[in-house]
PLY file of the C-alpha trace (Angstrom):
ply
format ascii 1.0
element vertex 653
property float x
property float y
property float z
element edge 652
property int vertex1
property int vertex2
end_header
84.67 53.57 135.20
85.06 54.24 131.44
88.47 52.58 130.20
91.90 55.23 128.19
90.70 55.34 124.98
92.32 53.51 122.05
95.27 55.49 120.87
95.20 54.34 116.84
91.14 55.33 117.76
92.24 59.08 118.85
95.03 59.09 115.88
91.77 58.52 112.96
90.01 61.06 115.20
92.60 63.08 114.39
93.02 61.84 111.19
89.29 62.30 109.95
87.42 65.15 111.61
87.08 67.87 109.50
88.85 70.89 111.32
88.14 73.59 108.86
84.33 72.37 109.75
84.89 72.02 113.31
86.27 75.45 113.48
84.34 76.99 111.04
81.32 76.43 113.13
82.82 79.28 115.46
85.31 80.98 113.16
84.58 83.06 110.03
87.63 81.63 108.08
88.82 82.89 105.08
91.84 81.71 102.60
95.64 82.89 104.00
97.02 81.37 100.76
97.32 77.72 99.22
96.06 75.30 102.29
95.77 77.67 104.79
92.79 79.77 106.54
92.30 82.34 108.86
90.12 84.45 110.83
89.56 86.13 113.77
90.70 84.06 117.24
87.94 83.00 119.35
89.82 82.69 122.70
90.95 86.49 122.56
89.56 89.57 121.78
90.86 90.90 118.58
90.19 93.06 115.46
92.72 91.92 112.87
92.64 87.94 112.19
95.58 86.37 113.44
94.23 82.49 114.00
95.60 80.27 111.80
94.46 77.07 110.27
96.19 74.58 108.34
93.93 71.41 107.54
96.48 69.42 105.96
98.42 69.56 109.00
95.52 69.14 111.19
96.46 72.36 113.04
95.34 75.32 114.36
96.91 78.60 115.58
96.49 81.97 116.88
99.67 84.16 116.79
97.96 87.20 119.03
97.54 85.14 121.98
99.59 82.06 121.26
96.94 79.30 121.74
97.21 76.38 119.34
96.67 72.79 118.68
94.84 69.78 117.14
91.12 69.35 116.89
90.75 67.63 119.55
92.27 70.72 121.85
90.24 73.18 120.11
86.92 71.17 120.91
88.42 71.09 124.77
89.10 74.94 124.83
86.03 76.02 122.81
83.43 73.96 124.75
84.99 73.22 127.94
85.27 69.95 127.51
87.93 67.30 128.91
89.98 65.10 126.54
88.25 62.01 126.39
84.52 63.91 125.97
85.88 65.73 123.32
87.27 62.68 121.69
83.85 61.22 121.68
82.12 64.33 120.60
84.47 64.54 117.14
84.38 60.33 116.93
81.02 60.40 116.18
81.24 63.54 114.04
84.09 61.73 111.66
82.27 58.11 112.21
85.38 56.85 114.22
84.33 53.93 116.11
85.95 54.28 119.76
87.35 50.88 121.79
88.04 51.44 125.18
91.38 49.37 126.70
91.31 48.47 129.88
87.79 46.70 130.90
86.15 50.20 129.46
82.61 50.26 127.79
80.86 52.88 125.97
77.55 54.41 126.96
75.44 55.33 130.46
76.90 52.06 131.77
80.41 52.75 130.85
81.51 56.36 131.48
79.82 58.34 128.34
79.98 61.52 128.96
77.51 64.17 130.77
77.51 66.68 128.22
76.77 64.25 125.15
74.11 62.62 128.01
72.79 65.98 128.04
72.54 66.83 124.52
70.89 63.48 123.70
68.46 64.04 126.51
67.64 67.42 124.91
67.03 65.94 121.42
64.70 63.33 122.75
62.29 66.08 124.58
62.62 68.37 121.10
61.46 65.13 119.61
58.75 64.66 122.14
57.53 68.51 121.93
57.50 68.37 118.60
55.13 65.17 118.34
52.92 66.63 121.03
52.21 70.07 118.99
49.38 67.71 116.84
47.68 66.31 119.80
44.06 67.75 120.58
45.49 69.68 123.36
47.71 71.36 121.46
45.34 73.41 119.50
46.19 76.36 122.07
49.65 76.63 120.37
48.64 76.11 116.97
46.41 78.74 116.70
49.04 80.77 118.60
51.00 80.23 115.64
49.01 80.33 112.80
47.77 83.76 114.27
50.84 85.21 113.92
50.96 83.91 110.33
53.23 80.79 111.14
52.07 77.95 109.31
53.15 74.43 109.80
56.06 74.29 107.46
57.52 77.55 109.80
56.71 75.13 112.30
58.56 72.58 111.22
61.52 74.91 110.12
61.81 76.39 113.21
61.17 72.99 115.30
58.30 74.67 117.32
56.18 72.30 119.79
54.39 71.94 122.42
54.67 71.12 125.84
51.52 69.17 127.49
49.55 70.27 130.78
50.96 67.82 133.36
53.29 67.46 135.78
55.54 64.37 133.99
54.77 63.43 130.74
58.13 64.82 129.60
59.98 63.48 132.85
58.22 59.81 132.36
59.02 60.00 128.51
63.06 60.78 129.43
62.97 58.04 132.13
61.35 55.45 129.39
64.34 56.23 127.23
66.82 55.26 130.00
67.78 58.56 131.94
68.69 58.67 135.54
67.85 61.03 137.61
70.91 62.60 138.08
70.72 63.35 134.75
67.38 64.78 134.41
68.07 67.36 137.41
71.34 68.24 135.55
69.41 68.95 132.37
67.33 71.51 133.23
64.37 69.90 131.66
62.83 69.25 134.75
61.91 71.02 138.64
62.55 69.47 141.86
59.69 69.70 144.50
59.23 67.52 147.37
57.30 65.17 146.21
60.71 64.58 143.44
61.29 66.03 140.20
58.57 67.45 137.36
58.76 68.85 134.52
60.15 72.46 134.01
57.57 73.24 130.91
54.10 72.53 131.37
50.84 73.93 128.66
53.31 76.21 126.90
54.36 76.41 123.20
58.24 75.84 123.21
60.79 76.76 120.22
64.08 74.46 120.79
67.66 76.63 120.99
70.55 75.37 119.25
73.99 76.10 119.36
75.83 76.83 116.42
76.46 73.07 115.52
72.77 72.29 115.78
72.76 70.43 118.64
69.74 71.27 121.69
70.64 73.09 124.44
67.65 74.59 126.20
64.02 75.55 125.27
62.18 78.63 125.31
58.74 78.45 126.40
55.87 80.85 125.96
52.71 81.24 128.11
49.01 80.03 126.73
46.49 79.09 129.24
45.44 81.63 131.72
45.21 79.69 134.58
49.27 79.82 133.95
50.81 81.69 136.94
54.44 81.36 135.56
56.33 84.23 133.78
54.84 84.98 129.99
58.47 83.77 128.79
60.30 80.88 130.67
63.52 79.59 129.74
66.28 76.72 130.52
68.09 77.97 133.71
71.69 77.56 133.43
73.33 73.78 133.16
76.67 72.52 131.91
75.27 73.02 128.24
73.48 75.90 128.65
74.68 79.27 129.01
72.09 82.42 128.41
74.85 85.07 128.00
76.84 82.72 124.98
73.29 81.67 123.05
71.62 83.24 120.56
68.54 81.99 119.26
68.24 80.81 115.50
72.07 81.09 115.14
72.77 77.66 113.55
69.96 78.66 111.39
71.44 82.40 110.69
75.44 81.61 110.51
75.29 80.64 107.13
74.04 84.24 105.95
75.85 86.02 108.47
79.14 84.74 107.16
78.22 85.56 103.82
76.18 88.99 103.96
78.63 90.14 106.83
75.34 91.03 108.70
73.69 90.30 111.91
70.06 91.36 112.83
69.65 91.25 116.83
65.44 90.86 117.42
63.82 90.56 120.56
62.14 87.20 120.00
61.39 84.08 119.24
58.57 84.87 116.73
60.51 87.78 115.45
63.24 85.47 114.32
60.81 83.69 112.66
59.18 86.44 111.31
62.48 87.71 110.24
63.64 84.35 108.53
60.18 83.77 106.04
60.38 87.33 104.87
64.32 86.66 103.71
66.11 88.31 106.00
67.78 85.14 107.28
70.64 86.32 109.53
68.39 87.36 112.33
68.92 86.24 115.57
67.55 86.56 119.32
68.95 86.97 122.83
67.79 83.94 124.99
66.10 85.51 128.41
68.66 88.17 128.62
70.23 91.60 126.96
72.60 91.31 124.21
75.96 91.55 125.98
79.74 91.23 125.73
79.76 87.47 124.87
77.26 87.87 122.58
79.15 90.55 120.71
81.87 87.62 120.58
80.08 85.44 118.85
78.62 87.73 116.28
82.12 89.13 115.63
83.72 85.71 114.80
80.95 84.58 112.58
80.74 87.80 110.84
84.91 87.81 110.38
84.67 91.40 112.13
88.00 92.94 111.24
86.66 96.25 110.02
89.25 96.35 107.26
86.59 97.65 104.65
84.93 100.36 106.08
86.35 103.00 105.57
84.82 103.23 101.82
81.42 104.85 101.49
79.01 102.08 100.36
81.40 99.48 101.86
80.53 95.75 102.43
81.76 95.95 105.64
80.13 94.21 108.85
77.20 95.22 109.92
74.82 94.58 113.01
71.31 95.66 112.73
69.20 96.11 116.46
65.78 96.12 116.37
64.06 97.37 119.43
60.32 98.61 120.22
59.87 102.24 120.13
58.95 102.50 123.99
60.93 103.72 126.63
62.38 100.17 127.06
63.55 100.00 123.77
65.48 103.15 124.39
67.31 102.05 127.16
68.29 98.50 125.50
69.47 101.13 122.39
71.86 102.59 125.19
73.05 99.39 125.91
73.53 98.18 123.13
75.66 101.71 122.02
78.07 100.96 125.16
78.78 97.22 123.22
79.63 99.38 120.39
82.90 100.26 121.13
83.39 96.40 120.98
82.39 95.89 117.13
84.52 97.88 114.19
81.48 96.34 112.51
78.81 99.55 111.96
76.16 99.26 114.01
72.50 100.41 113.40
68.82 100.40 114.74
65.73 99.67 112.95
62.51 101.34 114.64
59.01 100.98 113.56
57.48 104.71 113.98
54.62 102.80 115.21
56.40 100.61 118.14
55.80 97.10 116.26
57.76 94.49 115.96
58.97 92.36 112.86
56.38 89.68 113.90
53.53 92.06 114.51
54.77 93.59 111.03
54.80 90.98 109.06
51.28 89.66 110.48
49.78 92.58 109.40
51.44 93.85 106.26
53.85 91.22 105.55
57.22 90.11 104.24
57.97 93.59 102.22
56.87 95.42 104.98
59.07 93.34 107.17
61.96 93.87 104.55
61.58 97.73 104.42
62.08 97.93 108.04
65.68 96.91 108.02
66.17 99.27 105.05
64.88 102.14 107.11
67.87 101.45 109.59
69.75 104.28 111.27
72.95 104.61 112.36
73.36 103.37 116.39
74.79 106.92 116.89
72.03 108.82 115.61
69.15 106.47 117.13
71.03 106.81 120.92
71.75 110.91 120.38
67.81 111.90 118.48
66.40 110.22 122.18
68.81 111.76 124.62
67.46 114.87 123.03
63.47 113.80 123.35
64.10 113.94 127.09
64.42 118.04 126.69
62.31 120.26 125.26
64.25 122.28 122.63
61.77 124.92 122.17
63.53 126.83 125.40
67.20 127.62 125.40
67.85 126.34 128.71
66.31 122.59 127.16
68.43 123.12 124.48
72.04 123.53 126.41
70.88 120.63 129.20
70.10 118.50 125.29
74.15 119.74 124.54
75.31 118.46 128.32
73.76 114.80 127.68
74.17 114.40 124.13
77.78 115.78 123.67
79.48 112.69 126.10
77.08 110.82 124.03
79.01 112.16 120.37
82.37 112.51 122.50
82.40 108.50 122.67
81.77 107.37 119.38
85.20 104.78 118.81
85.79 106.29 115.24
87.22 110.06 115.55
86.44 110.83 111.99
83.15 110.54 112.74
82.96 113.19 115.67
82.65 116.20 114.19
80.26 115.11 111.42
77.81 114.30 114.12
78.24 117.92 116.35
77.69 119.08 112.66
74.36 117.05 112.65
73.78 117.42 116.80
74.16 121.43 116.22
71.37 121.30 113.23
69.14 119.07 115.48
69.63 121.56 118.56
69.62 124.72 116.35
72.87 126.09 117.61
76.27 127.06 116.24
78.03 124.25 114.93
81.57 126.01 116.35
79.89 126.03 119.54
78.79 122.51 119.86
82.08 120.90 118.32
84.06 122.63 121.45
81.52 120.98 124.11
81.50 117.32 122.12
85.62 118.06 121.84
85.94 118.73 125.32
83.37 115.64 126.73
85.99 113.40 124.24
89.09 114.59 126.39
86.61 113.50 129.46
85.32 110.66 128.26
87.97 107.18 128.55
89.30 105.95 125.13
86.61 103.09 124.07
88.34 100.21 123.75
91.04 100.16 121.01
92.25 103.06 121.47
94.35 103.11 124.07
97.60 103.27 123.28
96.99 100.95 120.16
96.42 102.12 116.52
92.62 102.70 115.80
90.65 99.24 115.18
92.54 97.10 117.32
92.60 97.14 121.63
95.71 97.14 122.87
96.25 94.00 124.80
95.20 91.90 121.50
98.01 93.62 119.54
100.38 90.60 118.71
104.03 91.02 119.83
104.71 90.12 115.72
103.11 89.59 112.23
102.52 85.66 111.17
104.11 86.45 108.01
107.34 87.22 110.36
107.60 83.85 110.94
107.07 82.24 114.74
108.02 84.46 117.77
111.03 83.29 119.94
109.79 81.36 122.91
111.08 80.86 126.22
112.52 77.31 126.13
112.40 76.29 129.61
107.99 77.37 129.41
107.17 77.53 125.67
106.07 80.73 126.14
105.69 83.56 123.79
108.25 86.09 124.83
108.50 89.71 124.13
111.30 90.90 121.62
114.05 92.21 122.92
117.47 92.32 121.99
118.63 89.61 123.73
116.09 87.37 122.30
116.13 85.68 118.25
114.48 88.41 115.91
111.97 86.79 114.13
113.02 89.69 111.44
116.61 88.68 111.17
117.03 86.63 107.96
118.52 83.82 109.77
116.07 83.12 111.73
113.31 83.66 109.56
115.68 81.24 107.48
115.48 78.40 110.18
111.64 78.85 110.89
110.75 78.59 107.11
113.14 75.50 107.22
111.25 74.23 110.24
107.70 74.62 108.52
108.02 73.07 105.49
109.92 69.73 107.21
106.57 69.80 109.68
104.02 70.83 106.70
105.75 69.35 103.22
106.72 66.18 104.85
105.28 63.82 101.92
106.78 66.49 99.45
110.10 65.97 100.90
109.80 62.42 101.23
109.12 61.50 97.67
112.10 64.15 96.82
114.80 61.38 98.29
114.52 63.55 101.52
115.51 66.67 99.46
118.02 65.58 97.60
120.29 64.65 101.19
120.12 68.14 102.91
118.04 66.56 106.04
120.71 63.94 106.49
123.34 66.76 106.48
120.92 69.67 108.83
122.06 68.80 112.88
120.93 71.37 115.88
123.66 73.48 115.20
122.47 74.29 111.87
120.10 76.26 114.03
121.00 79.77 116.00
117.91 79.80 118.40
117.86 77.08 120.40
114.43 76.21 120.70
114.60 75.76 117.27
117.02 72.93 117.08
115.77 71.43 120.12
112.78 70.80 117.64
114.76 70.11 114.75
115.70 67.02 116.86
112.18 66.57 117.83
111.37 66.23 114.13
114.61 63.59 113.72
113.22 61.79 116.56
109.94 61.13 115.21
111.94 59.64 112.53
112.35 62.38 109.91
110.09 63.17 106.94
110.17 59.65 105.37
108.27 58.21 109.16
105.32 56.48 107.89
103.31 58.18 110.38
99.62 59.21 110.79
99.86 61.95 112.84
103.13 63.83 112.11
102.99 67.10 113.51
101.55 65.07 116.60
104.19 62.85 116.91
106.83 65.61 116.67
104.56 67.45 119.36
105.12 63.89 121.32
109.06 64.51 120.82
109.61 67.95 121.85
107.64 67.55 125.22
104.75 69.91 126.46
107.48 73.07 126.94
107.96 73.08 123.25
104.32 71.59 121.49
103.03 75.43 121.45
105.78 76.23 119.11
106.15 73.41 117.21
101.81 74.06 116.17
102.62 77.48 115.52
105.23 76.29 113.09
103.05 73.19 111.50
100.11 76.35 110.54
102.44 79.42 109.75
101.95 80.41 106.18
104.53 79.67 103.80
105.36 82.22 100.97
105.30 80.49 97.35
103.50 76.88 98.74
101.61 76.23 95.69
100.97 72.48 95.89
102.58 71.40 92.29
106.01 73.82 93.55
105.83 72.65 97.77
108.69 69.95 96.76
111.13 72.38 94.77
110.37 75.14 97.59
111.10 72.99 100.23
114.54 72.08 98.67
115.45 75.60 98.14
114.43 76.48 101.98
116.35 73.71 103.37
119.51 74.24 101.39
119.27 77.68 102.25
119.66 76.52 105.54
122.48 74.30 105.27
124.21 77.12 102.81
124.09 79.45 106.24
125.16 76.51 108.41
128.00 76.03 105.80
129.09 79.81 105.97
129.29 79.45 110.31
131.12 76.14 109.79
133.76 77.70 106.98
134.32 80.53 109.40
135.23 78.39 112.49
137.69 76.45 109.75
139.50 79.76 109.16
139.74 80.82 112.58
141.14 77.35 113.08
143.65 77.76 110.37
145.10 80.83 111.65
145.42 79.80 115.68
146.98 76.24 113.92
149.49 78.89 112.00
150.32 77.97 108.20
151.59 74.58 106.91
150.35 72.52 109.98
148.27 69.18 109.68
145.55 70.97 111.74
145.85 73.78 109.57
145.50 71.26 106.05
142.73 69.04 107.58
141.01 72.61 108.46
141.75 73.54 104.23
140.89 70.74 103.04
136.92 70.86 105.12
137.05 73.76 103.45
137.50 72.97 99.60
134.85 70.00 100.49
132.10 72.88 102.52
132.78 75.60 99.44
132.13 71.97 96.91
129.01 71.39 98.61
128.11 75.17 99.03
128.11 75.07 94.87
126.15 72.23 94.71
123.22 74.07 97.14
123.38 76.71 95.23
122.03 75.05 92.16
119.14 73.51 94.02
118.20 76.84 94.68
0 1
1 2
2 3
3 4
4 5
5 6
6 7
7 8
8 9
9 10
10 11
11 12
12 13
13 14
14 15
15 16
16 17
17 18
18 19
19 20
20 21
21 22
22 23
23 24
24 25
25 26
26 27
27 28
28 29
29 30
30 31
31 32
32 33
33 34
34 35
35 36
36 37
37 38
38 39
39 40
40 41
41 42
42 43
43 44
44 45
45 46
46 47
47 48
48 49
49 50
50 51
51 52
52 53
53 54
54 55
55 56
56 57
57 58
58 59
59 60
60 61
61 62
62 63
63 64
64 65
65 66
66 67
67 68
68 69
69 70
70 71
71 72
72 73
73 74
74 75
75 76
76 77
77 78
78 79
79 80
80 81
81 82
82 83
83 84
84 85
85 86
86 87
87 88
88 89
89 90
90 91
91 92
92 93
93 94
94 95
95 96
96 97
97 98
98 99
99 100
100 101
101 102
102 103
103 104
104 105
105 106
106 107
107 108
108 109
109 110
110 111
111 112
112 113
113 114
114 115
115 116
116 117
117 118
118 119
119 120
120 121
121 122
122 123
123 124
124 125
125 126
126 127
127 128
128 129
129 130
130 131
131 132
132 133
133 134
134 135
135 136
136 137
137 138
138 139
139 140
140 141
141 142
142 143
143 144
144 145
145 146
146 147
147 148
148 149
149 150
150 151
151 152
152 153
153 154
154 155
155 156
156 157
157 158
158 159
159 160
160 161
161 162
162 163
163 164
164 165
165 166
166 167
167 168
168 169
169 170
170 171
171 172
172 173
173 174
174 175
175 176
176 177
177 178
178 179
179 180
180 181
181 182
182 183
183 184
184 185
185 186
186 187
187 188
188 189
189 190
190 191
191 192
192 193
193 194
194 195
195 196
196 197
197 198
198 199
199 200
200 201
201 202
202 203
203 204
204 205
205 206
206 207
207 208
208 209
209 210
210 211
211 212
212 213
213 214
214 215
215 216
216 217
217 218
218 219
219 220
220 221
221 222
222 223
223 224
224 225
225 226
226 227
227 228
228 229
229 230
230 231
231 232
232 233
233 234
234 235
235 236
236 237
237 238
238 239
239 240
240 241
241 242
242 243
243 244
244 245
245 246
246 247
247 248
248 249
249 250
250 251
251 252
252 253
253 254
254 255
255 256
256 257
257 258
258 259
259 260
260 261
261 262
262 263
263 264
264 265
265 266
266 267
267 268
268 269
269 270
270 271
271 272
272 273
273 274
274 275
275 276
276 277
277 278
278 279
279 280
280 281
281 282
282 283
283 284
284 285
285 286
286 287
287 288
288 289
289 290
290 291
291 292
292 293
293 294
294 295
295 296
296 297
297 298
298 299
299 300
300 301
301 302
302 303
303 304
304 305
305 306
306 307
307 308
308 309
309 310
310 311
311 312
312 313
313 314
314 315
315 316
316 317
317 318
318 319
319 320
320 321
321 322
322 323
323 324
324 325
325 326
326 327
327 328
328 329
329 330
330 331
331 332
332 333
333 334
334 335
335 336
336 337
337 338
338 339
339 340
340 341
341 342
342 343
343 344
344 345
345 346
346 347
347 348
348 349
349 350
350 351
351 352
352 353
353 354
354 355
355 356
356 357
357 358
358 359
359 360
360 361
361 362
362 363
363 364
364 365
365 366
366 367
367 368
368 369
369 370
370 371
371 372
372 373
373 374
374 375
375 376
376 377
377 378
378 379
379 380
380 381
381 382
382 383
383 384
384 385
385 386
386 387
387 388
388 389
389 390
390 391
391 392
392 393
393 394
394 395
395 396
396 397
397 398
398 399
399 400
400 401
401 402
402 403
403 404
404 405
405 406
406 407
407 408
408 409
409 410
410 411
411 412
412 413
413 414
414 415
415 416
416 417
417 418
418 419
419 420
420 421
421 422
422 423
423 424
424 425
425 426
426 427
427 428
428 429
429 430
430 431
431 432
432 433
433 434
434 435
435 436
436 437
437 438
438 439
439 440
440 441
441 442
442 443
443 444
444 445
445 446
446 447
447 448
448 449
449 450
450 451
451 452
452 453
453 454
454 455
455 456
456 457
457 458
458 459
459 460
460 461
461 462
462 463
463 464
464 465
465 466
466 467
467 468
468 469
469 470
470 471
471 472
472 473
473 474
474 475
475 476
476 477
477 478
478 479
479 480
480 481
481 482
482 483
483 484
484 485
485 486
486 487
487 488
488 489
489 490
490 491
491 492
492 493
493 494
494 495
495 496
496 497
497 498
498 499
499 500
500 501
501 502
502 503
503 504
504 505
505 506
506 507
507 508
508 509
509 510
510 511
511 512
512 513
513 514
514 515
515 516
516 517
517 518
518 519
519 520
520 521
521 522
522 523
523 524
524 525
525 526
526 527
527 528
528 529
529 530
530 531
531 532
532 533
533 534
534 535
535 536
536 537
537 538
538 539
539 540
540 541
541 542
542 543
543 544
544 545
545 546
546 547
547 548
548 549
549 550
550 551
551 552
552 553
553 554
554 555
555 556
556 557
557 558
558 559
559 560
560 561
561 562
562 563
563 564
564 565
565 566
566 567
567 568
568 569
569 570
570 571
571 572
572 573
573 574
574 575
575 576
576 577
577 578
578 579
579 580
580 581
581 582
582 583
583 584
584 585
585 586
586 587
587 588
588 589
589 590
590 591
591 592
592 593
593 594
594 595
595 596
596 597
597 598
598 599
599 600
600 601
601 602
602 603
603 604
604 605
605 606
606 607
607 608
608 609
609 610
610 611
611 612
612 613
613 614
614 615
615 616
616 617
617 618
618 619
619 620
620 621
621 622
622 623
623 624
624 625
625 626
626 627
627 628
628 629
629 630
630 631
631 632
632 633
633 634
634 635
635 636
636 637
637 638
638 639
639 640
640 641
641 642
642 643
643 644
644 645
645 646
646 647
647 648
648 649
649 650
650 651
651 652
């Protein structure tokens, strides 16, 4: 059994994995001011960004659902993997050699993890296919390829290769390089029979799929010889790595362009994402074995930064997705589905057709990369693509086909998520049918009322749903939690107001001890105002409990790594939520040569309120101690010192 991992090892984990990278594999982020990003949350459905990112800190946080946390936490939560797997996965990302305390070892022999097992298994066999596409045999695939006008470079680009007739020349190859069979069952690169395992691709050109990082995760395999009984397509089944409804194929190829053009083409195929990708239109990508579904629109969303916040404009560069789909009747019913996932995108959504039923690869083959090109510019709106073939199924030269056309397509205009947009298209649906506009706005108006809000609409404001709405703003500064859970509570009036001035005051004061800690440090721990700041400087509890978290990790001058950690460490598992959010929640005016003077100003703002709570206990004191008493001098005399020191705070500011 593996050994705990060396603690100063996790620290420079910590310390030296790039989070804005790590994230940004999965997260469109974009600037939230002087060192901080944001974008939109990829553990909760959402449509304006509200996750955080702070890589000074190290930190990470989304205020809509109120996960947060280090690196290493997102890698757990994003891929599902325990602590010490995900420590591994980032150690060899940041070149962090990892020592293992007690009798621990690294590797097959000493605990390594499956998943990384996995991976590494699934970069050998890419390796291996890819070797095996020059042998004699081989020839099959390559003239599959180069007759679909896929030379060897695209080959190489792509990491296309070729899987040899046989039952285990992969399986003997994988057990050469020193896996087990456990492992090779639990990869999916291989089939058990009776006679033991074999392996799962046999005589069939294979393209590798990646997810986003890069790394392997499953093959897709297409049919050559005819003596091949299998299924023309045969993919990975599903393992610990692999999961058909969260891949898309070429993605770590396409996420660069798809961040920057704010546009995702969805093909149908492997050799259409090829095709796709050497006539320019780089941010195409392919469902793996299955339809393009909910988790799918996830990922595209993130990566695209899908917030919908610029397109209302005609022209816009808002985000688009682009489906392509053959013009059969199949195609038509994967346009359907793909206008129910609508609702889930504020991106606008569209279809590109060939009139003549081909795809981009068969496109390309035969008129190439323009004609490939002019395709996507010949896009249509989703709307118009799903409502022009509810209509083919009637004929419209009759007036009973035109009023059944009215029944199906009218639900059809009745759900489309922006309202705006309804009568413009019973405008169009009425010139299509040849009827009275009047008459075909009351029948789409009336299948609306019928028809359930699309998501984000329900009681929410348009563009976001609402059980994503966030019970505040970041820029309102951290939501009260419940102390005894760490929970995010709702607002109420017998809870802190994140919009009371006070408050706000104390969580600004909190964020820039956790986030300016070497600013305050080198300012002679601003100027004595942290020496002077105790819990009751604070009105919401949970907010001096961490204020005594933060003196507990020894205050900004600690020489410590890890410092929002180690005040994490302090305030105990109730309070770590909170104390993340804080360590990541912008800060107004943090421009990096100004952090030290702001700070200042925050925290004697702090102690100037604490100062004004203090004076007016002294008074009441005075007057219960009645006049010319020594309880009632000692009491006047705090006071002359407090107003003294008030003065002095006041000029910091």
């Amino acid at each position: 059994m593996a050994g705990t991992i060396n603690r100063d090892d996790i620290a420079a984990v910590r310390e030296r994995a790039p989070i804005e990278e790590i994230i940004g594999q999965h997260v469109s982020l974009k600037s939230a001011g002087v060192g901080s990003l944001k974008g939109l949350c990829p553990f909760h459905d959402e449509r304006s960004p509200s996750f955080h990112v702070r890589p000074a800190a190290g930190r990470w946080h989304c205020f809509g659902c109120g996960e947060g946390g280090d690196v290493i936490e997102f890698v757990m939560r994003m891929d599902g993997l325990p602590f010490a797997e995900a420590v591994e996965y980032l150690a060899e990302r940041a070149g962090v050699t990892l020592r293992y305390e007690a009798g621990g070892r690294r590797g097959t022999e000493s605990g390594a993890s499956m998943r990384r097992r996995l991976l590494e298994a699934h970069r050998v066999a890419a390796e291996f296919f890819v070797e095996q596409l020059d042998s004699p045999e081989a020839r099959i695939a390559r003239d599959f390829l180069r007759e679909r006008g896929f030379d060897r470079a695209a080959a190489e680009h792509f990491g296309c290769g070729y899987a040899p007739q046989g039952w285990s020349h992969l399986t003997d190859h994988l057990r050469k390089k020193g896996f087990t069979e456990p492992e090779l069952k639990a990869s999916g690169l291989v089939s058990e029979g009776q006679r033991g395992v074999y392996d799962r691709f046999r005589g069939r050109l294979v393209w590798p799929i990646r997810e986003v990082t890069g790394d392997v995760i499953g093959f897709g395999a297409r049919r050559l010889h005819e003596d091949d009984q299998g299924p023309k397509y045969l993919n990975t089944p599903e393992t610990q790595i692999y999961k058909k409804s969260h891949v898309l194929y070429g993605l770590d190829l396409a996420k660069g362009a798809i961040r920057s053009e704010r546009t995702t083409v969805v093909v149908e195929g492997y050799t259409d994402v090829m095709a796709c990708h050497l006539a320019g239109i780089t941010n195409a990508v392919a469902t793996c074995g299955t339809a393009f579904g909910e988790d799918h629109v996830k990922v595209v969303r993130r990566l695209m930064g899908d917030t919908g916040q610029t397109q209302l404009k005609v022209g816009s560069t808002g985000a688009k997705v682009v489906f392509t789909f053959d013009g059969d009747e199949a195609g038509q019913n994967a346009a359907l589905k793909s206008f129910a996932l609508d609702q889930q995108f504020l991106a606008q959504t569209f279809v590109a057709v060939d009139p003549e039923g081909m795809d981009p690869c068969d496109i390309r083959q035969r008129d190439g990369d323009d004609a490939v090109r002019r395709l996507m510019e010949r896009r249509v709106p989703l709307f118009e693509f799903v409502i022009k073939a509810s209509l083919a199924a009637h004929d419209l030269e009759t007036p009973e086909g035109r009023v059944a056309a009215l029944r199906t397509a009218a639900p059809i205009v009745g759900q489309i998520r922006d309202r705006a947009l309804r009568p413009e298209y019973a405008r169009r649906l009425a010139g299509w049918l040849g009827m009275e506009p009047a008459d075909v706005l009351r029948t789409v108006s009336r299948a609306g009322e019928r028809t359930p809000p699309a998501q984000g609409q329900a009681g929410a404001p348009a563009g976001r749903p609402a059980a994503a709405q966030p019970a505040h703003r970041p820029d309102d500064g951290p939501p009260p939690m419940d102390p005894e859970t760490g929970q995010i509570m709702t607002v109420t009036a017998t809870r802190p107001n994140p919009r009371d001035p006070v408050v706000r005051a104390e969580a600004l004061s909190l964020g820039v001890l956790l986030q300016g800690k070497a600013e305050i440090a080198q300012d002679a721990m601003a100027l004595g105002i942290v020496a002077e700041l105790a819990r009751d400087s604070f009105t919401a509890p949970q907010y001096g409990q961490i204020f005594d978290a933060i003196v507990a990790a020894g205050g900004p001058s600690a020489a410590v790594a890890d410092w929002v950690g180690a005040v994490e460490e302090q305030a105990g598992p109730d309070l770590a939520p909170l104390v993340s959010q804080l360590a990541v929640s912008p800060l107004p005016h943090d421009k990096p040569a100004e952090l030290g003077h702001y700070a200042r100003s925050v925290l004697a703002r702090l102690l100037d309120l604490a100062i004004t709570r203090r004076t007016a206990d002294l008074r009441g004191r005075m007057q219960r101690a009645g006049a010319g008493t020594d309880a009632a001098q000692e009491a006047f005399a705090e006071i002359i010192r407090l107003e003294g020191r008030r003065r002095q705070l006041r000029e910091v500011e």
